[in-house]
N, C-alpha and C positions, 0 to 999 in steps of 0.2 A: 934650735929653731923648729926642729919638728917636732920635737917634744912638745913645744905650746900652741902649733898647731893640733897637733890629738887632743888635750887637754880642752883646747876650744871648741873640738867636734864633740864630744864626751858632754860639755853642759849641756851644747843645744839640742841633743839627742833627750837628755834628763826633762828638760824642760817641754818638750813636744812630750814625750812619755806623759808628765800631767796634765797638761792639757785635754790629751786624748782620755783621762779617765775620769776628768773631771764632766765629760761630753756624755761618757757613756752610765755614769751617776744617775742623773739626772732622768732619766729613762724607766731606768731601774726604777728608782723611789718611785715613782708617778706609779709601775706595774703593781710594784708592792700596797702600795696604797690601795687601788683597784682591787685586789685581791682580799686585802682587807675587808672592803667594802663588801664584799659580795656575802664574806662570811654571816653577818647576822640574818640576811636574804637566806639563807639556805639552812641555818636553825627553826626561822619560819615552817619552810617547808619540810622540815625531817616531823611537825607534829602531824602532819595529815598521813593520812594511811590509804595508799593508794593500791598496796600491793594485790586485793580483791576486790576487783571494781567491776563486776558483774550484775549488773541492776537488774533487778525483777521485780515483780509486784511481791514477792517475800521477802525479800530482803532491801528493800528501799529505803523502808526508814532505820537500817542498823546503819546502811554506807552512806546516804547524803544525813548529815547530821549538822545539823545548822548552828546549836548550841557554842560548837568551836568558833565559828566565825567573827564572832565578835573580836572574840579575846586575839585574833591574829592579826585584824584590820580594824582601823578606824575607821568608816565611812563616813564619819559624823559632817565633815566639808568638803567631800565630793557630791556632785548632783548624781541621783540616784541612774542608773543605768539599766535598759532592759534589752536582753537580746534575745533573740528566737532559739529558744533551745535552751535558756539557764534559766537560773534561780535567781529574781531578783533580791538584793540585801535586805534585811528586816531592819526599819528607821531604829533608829534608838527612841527617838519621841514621838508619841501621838501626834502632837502638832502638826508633824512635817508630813502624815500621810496625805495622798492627796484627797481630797473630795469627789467621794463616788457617789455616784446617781443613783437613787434609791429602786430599786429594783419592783418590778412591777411585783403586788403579791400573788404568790401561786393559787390558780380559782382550786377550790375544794371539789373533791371527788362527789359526784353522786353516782348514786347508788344505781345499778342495771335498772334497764325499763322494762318489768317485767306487766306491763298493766296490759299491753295486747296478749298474750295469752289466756291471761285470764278474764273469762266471757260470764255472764249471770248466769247465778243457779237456777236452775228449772222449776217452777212452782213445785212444794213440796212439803212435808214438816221439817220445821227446823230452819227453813229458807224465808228470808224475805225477798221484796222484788227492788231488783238494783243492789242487792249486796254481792259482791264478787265470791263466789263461790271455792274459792281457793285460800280462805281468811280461814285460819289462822295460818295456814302453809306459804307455801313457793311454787308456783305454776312457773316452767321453764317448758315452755312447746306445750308439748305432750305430757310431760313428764312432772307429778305431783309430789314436794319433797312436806313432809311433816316430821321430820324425825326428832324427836324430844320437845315436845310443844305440851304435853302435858292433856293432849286428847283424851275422852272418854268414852268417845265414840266413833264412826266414821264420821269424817264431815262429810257435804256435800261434793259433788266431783264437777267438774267440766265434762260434759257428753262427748269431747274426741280423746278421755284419758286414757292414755297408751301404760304409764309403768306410775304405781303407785308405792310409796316407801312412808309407812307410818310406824317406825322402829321407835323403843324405847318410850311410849307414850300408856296411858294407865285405861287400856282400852278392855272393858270384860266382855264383850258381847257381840255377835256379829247378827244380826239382824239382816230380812228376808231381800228387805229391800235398800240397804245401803248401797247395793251399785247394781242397781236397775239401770236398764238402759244404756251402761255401758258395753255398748257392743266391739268396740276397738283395744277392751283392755285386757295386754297382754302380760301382764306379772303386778302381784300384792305381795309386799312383802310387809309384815305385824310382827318382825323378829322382836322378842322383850317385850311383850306388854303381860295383862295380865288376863287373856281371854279362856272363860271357862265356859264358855257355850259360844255355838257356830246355827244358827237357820240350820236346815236340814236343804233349804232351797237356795242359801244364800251365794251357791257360787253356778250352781247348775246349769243356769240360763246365760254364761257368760260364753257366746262361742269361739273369742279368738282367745280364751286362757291358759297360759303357758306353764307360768310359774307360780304354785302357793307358797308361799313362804312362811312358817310358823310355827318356828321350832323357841323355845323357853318360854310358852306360856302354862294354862293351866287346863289344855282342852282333856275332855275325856270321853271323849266322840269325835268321827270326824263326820263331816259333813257329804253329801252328793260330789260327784265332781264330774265335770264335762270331760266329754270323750277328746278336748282338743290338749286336754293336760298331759306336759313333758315331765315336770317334772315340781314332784312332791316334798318339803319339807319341812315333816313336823316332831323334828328331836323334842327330848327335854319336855316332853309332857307329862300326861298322867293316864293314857289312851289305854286302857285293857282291851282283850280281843275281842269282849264282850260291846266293845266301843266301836269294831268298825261292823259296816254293814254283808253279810254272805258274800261271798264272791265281789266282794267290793269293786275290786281291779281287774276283774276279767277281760271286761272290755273297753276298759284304755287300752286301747291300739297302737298308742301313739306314745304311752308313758316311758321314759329312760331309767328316772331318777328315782326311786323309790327308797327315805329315808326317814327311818322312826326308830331309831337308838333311842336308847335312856325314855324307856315308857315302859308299860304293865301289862306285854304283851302273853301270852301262856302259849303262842304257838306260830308256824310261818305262814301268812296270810294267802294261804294259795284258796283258787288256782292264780299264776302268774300272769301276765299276757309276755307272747313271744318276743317283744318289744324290748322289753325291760336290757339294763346293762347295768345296772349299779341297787345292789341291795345290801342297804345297812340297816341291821335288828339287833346290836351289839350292846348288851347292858340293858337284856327284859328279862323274860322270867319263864323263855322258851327250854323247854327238856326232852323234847320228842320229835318225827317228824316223820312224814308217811314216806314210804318211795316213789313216788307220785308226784312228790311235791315241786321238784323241779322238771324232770325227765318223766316222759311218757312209759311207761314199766314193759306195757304190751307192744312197744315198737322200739327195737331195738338198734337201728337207724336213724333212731331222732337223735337229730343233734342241736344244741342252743350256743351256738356261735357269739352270741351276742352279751348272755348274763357270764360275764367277767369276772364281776366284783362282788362278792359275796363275803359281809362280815358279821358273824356270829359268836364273837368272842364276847366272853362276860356272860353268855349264857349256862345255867347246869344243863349244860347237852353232850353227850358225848360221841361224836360226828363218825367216831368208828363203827358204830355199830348198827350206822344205814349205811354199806358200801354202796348199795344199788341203786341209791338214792342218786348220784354223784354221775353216771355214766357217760351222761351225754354234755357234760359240763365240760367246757375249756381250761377249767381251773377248781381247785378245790375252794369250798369255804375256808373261812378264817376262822379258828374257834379250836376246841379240845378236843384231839384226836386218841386220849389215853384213857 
């Protein structure tokens, strides 16, 4: 009797046992499945490269690269999506883009108004009445730009011209009265052209004039110069010393800049004025030179603070053998000491 009693706890125990795993099956499959699912989800995302994602303006189009997108998603029947901060999808069809409004067209640039500065030229030769006097140039203010225009001569000027630039233009001649009446102009510059005579008056009566500028042409003279003149530059010519006038520079008072390298000069244009700070005669034909020529000989106290810059190299001089030339200089010349 009690053996078929065990016997009959024994089944019912067997058959709860499946039951209960038949309960817990079912679960499972569903997770399994889920799991599966997720797999080709995350093949997807193993082709994007996320691991340097540091956007700049230099490397923006290596990291957003839009070429992949396609191939990962279909967007073709989803409606397009736009959020504040991404990248809307690129349609696959022209059709589907939407219709944009034609954008007003950009107005075209013109050009600065430069027509108030420039006032008529003053009856004169070469002038008519009502022709702006800054043709063929650029009048900006004051300031007269000509540079590469293919001039031959000066043109006319505006009466308040302050800075004149007529570089690079086929200009030979500077005539008495090309800037008469220019009482405000303070710097010419004719760098490049091709001027082999200067007025002897053409600059003389100009009294606020600062700077000449007019070095690679073909002068072989210079001209007068006002006592308001800083500073000088006439490299790259053909000026023998026989070109400039006696004591030329004495009395520029006011002169710094004193530069005529590469010219045909046979000696140093003294006397100097006290002024001066910058003297380049490097690459002429100077071989000699008084003791005088800088420093006062008989005042042995004179000192020139000022002339700095002195370069003489490229000349046959050889700077040893005026010591006394040298005394009251801050600095020696530059040039051949042997």
């Amino acid at each position: 009797m009690a053996l078929g009693h065990r016997m009959q706890t024994l089944a019912w125990v067997g058959i709860a046992s499946l039951c209960l795993g038949a309960a817990w099956a079912v679960p499972a499959k569903k997770e399994r499945k889920k799991v599966e699912k997720l797999k080709p989800d995350l093949v997807l995302y193993e082709n994007l490269d996320l691991d340097n994602y540091d956007v700049t303006l230099d490397n923006y189009g290596d990291i957003m690269d839009l070429n992949n997108y396609e191939e990962l998603y279909d967007y073709g029947d989803l409606a397009p999506k736009i959020e504040v901060g991404t990248l809307a999808p690129r349609p696959k069809d022209r059709e589907s883009l939407p219709e944009l409004v034609t954008a007003a067209p950009t107005p075209k640039l013109q050009p600065p108004d430069t027509t108030n500065p420039i006032r008529p030229a003053p009856p004169g030769p070469g002038t008519a009445q009502g022709v702006p006097s800054c043709l063929p140039c650029l009048c900006i203010r004051t300031s007269v730009y000509c540079d590469d225009t293919d001039l031959e001569h000066i043109p006319p000027l505006p009466p308040d011209t302050t800075y004149l630039y007529a570089r690079f233009n086929r200009i030979s001649a500077i005539r008495a009265g090309d800037f008469m009446g220019l009482k405000k102009l303070k710097r010419i510059d004719l760098t490049s052209n091709s001027i082999s005579w200067a007025d002897v008056d053409a600059f003389r009566f100009l009294p606020s004039l600062q700077e000449l500028i007019l070095p690679e042409n073909r002068l072989t003279a210079l001209p007068e110069l006002p006592r308001s003149i800083i500073r000088l530059d006439a490299r790259l010519n053909r000026i023998p010393s026989a070109g400039l006038r006696p004591e030329a520079f004495q009395d520029l008072t006011q002169l710094q800049f004193l530069h005529l390298s590469d010219n045909q000069l046979d000696y140093i244009p003294a006397p100097l004025p006290e002024s001066l700070r910058s003297l380049h005669l490097q690459n002429n034909n100077i071989q000699t030179m008084h003791e005088d020529t800088f420093c006062n000989s008989q005042d042995q106290s004179h000192v020139r603070r000022a002339l700095e810059d002195i370069r003489l190299d490229g000349n046959p001089i050889n700077l040893s053998l005026f010591p006394n030339a040298y005394f009251c200089l801050p600095r020696l010349p530059t040039g051949h000491f042997l």
